[in-house]
C-alpha positions as CSV (number, residue, x, y, z in Angstrom):
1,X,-16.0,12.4,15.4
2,X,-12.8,14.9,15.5
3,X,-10.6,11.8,14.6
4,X,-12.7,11.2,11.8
5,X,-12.6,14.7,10.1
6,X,-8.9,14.8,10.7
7,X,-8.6,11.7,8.8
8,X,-10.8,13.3,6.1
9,X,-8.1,16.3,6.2
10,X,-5.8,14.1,4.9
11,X,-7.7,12.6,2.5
12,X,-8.8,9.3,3.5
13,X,-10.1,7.1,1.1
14,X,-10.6,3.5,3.4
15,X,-11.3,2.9,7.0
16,X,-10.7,0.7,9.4
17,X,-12.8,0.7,12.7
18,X,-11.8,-1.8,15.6
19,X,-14.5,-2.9,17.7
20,X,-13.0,-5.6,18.9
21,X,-13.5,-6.1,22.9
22,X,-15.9,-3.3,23.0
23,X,-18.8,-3.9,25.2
24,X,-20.6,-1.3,23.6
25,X,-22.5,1.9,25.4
26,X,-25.3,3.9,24.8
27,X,-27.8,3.4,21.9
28,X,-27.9,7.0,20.7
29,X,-24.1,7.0,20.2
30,X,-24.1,3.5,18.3
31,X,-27.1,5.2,15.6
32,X,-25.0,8.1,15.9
33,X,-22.0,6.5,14.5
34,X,-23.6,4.5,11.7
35,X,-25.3,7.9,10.5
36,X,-22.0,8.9,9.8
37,X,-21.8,6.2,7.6
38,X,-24.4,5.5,5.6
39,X,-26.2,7.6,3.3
40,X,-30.2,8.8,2.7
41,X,-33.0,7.7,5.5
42,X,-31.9,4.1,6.3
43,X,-33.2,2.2,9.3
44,X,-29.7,2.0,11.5
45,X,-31.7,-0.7,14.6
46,X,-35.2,-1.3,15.5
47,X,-36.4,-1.9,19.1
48,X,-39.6,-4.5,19.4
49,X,-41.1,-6.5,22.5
50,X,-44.2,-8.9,22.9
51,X,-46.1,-5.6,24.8
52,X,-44.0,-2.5,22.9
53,X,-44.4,-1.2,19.3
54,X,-41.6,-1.3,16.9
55,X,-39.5,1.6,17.1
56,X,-37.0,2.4,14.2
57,X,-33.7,4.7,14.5
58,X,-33.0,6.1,11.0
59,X,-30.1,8.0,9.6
60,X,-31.0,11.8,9.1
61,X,-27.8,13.6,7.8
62,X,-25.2,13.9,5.4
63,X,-22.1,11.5,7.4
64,X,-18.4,12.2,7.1
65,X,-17.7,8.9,5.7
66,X,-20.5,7.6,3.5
67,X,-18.7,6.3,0.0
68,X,-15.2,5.1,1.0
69,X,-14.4,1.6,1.7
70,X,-15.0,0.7,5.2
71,X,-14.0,-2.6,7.1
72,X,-15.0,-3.1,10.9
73,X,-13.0,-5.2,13.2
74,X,-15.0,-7.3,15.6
75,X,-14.7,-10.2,18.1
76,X,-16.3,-12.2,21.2
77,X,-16.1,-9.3,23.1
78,X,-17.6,-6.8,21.0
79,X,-21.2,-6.3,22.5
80,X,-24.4,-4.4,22.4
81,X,-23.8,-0.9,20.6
82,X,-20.7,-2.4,19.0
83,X,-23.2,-4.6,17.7
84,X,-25.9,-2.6,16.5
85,X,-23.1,-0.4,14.5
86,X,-21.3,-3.2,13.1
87,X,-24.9,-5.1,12.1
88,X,-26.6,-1.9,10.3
89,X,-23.6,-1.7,8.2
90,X,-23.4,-5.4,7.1
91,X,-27.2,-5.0,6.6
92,X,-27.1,-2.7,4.1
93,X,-23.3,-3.1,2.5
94,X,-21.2,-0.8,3.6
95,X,-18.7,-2.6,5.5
96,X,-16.8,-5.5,5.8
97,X,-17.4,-7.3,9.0
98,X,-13.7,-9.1,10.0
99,X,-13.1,-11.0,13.2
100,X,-15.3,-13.9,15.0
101,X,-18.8,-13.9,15.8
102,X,-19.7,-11.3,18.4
103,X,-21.1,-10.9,21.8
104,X,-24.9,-11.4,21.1
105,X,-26.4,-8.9,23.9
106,X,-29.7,-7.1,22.3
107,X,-31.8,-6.6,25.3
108,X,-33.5,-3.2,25.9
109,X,-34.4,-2.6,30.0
110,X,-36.6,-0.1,31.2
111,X,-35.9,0.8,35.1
112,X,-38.6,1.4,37.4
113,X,-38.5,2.7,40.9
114,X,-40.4,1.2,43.6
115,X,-41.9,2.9,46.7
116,X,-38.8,1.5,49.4
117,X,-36.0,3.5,47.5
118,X,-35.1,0.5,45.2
119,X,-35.6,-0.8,41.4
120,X,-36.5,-3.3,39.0
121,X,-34.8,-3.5,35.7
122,X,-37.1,-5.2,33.3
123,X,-36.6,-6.4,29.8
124,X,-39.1,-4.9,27.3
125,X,-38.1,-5.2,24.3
126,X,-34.9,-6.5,22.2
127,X,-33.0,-5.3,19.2
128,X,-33.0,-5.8,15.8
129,X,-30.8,-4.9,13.1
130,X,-32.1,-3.7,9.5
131,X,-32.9,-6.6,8.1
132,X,-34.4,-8.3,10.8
133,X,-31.7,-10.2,12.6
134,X,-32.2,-10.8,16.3
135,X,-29.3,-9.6,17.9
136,X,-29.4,-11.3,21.1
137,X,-28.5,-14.9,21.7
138,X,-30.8,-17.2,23.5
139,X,-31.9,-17.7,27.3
140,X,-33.6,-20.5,26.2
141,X,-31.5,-22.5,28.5
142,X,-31.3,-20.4,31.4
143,X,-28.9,-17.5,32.8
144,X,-25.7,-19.9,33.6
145,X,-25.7,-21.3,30.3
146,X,-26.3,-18.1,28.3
147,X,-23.1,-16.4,30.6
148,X,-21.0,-19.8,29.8
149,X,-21.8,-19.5,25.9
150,X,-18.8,-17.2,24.8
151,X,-16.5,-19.5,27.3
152,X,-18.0,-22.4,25.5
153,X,-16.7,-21.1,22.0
154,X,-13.4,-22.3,23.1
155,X,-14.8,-25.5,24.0
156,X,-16.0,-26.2,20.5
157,X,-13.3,-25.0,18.5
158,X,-15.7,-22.2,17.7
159,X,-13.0,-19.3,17.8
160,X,-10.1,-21.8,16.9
161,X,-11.2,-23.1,13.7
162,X,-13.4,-20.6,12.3
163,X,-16.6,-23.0,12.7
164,X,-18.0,-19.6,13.8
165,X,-18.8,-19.3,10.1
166,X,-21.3,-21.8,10.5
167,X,-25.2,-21.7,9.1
168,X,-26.8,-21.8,12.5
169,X,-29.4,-19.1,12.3
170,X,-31.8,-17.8,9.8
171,X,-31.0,-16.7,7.0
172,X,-31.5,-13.0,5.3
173,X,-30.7,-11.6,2.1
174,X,-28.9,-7.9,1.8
175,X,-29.4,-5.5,-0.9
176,X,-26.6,-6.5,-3.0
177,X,-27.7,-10.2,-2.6
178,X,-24.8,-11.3,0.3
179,X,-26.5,-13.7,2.9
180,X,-26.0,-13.1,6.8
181,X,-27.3,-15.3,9.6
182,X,-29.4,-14.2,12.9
183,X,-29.7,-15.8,15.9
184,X,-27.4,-14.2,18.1
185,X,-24.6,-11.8,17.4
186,X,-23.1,-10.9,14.5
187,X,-21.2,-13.1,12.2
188,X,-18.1,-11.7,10.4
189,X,-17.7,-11.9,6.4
190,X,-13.9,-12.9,7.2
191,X,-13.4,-15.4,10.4
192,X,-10.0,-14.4,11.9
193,X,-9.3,-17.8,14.6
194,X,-8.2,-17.1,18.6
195,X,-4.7,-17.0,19.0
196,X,-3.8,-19.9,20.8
197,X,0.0,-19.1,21.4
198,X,0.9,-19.7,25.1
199,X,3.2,-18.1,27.0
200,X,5.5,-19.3,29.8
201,X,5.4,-18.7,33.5
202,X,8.7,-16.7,33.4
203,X,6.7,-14.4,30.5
204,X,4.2,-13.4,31.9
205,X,5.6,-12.4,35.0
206,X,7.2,-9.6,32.6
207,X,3.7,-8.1,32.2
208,X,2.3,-8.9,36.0
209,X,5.3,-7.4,37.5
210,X,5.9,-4.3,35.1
211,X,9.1,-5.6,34.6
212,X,9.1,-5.3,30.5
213,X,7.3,-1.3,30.7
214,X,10.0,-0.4,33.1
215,X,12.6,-2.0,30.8
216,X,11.1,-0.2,27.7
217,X,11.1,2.9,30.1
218,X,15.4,2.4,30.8
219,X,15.7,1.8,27.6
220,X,14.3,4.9,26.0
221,X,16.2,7.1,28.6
222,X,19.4,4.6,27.7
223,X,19.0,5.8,23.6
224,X,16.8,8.7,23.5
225,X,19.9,10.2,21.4
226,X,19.7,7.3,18.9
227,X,15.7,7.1,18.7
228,X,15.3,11.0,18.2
229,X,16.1,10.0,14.3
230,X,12.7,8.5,14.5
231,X,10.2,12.1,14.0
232,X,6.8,9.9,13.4
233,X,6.0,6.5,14.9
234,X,5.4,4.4,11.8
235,X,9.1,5.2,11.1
236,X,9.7,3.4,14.2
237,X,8.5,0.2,12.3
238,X,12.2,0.6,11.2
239,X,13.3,-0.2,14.2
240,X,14.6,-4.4,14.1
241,X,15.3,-5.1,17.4
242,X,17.1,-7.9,18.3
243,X,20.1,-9.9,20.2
244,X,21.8,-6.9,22.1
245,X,18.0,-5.9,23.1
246,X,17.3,-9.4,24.2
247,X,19.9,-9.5,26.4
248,X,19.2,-5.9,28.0
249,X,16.3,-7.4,29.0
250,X,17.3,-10.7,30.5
251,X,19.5,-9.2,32.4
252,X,17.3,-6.3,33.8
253,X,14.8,-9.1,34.5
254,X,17.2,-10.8,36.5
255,X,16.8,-8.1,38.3
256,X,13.0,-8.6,39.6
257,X,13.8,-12.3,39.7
258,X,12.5,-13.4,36.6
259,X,14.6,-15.8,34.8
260,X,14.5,-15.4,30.8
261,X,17.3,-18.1,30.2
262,X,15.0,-21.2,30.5
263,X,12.1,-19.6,27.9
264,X,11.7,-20.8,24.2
265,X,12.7,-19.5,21.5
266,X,8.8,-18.7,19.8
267,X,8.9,-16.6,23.5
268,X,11.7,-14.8,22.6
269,X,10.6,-13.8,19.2
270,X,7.8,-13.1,20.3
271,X,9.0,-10.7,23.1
272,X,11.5,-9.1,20.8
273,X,8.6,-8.2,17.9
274,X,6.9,-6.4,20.6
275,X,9.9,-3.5,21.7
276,X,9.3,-1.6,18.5
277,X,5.6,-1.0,19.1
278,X,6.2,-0.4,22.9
279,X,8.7,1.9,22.8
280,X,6.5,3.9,20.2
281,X,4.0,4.1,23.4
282,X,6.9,5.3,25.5
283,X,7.8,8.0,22.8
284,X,4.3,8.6,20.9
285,X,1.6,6.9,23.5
286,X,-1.1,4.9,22.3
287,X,-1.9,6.2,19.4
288,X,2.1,5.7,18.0
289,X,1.7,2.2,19.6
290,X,-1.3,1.4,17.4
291,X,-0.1,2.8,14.1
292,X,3.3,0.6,14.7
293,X,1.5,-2.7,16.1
294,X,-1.2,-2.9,13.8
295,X,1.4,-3.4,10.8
296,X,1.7,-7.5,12.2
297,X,-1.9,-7.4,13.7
298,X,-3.6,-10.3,12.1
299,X,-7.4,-9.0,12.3
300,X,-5.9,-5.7,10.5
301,X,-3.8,-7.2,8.2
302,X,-7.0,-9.2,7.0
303,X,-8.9,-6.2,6.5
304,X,-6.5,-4.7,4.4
305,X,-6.0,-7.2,2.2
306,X,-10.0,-7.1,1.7
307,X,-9.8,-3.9,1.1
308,X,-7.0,-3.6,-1.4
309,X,-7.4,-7.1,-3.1
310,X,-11.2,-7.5,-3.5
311,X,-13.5,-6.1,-1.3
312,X,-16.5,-8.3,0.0
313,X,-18.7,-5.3,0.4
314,X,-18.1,-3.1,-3.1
């Protein structure tokens, strides 16, 4: 929580939180997190099983970030903790939930040790968020087709055309009278669609090879003098690269026999958008790369805008 105080040093009045890809970790850390969010005794997840009681995690203290305006960035990818914090606070409210639907992993597993050394892992029980939502998707059709359901989201046109806004699950009311939907995962108040932009063969042999990091590397040594102006990252923003960098870089890829001539031009741009926010990494790591990328990152710019416009959650 030390990022969050020092963002509460400098007076932070919204948040944005990205969950997005995160498989999530352990329970207490999840309840943890949400008690930093939301106010009085409010049930955060409940654990219940066909042979175990229902057992409810509550928030107990005062959080760091319980009134301002809070949006939570989520995706396919986002799983079990990431869940349970990003379903207590669409439960009761307090954020807005942005991205596609997520993971839908709820299971609790007890381990037990048996008498030659080994162990059985045995589900006991699954999660539940405030309101009663199930967390977990179905195994109603067996292992292989529960593993191929995310892949399968693709298939659909699930995480293309924002069908993952569809009424598939039961239905419960919040507090403030917003409906949300069970039956596996958690479903985001603003659908953000997969990027399908491909990239060429000659591309991504930039990123397999470590050609383009060692070319942001040479170029930072190359103009350190004229990128010193720059004392924070989001000044870096600033930065338009564009021809004269372009062909730095086709011709240092030439080097490691890649050949940047034959790629198009939605490539190129592409390429050439993405120099600013890595050579903040060079200079600033990753937390310069983050404040200059997330200035064209769609799921962020979304969030904003719900923010600053009209916020879903009040």
């Amino acid at each position: 929580m030390m990022s969050l105080e020092k963002l509460q040093a400098q007076h932070m009045q919204k948040l944005i939180l990205d969950l997005r890809g995160n498989g999530g970790g352990l329970l207490n850390q999840a309840v943890n997190m949400a008690d930093e969010f939301l106010d009085g005794n409010k049930m955060i997840v409940y654990t219940q099983g066909s042979h175990v009681p229902k057992y409810e995690y509550r928030s107990k203290r005062d959080g760091l970030f319980e009134t301002g305006q809070l949006a939570l960035l989520v995706d396919e990818g986002s799983a079990s903790a990431s869940e349970v914090l990003s379903g207590a606070l669409q439960d009761w409210d307090r954020a807005t939930i942005v991205g596609r639907r997520t993971f839908g992993k709820g299971l609790v597993q007890e381990q037990f040790e048996l008498a030659d050394g080994s162990a059985l892992r045995l589900t006991v029980a699954r999660y539940y968020s405030p309101l009663g939502r199930n967390i977990q998707k179905p195994y109603a059709e067996g292992y292989d087709k529960y593993e191929e359901e995310v892949t399968n989201r693709f298939h659909n046109g699930e995480v293309l055309k924002g069908d993952t806004t569809r009424k598939s699950g039961p239905a419960f009311r919040t507090p403030k009278g917003r409906i949300v939907y069970g039956g596996g995962g958690i479903t985001p108040d603003i659908y953000v669609p997969f990027d399908t932009a491909s990239v060429s063969r000659e591309v991504m042999k930039l990123y397999l090879k470590g050609t383009l990091s060692n070319f942001i590397y040479t170029y930072y040594i190359q103009h350190k003098q004229d990128l010193s102006k720059y004392k924070e990252s989001g000044e870096l923003s600033n930065f338009k690269a564009g021809e004269n960098e372009w062909v730095a870089l086709r011709d240092f890829a030439a080097k490691d026999s890649i050949n940047l001539s034959t790629v198009t031009q939605k490539d190129k741009a592409e390429i050439i958008k993405k120099i600013p926010s890595l050579l903040a990494r060079q200079i600033w790591r990753y937390e310069g790369y983050y404040e200059v990328v997330n200035k064209s990152d769609d799921f962020v710019q979304k969030a904003l805008k719900a923010l600053n416009e009209k916020p879903i959650v009040p």
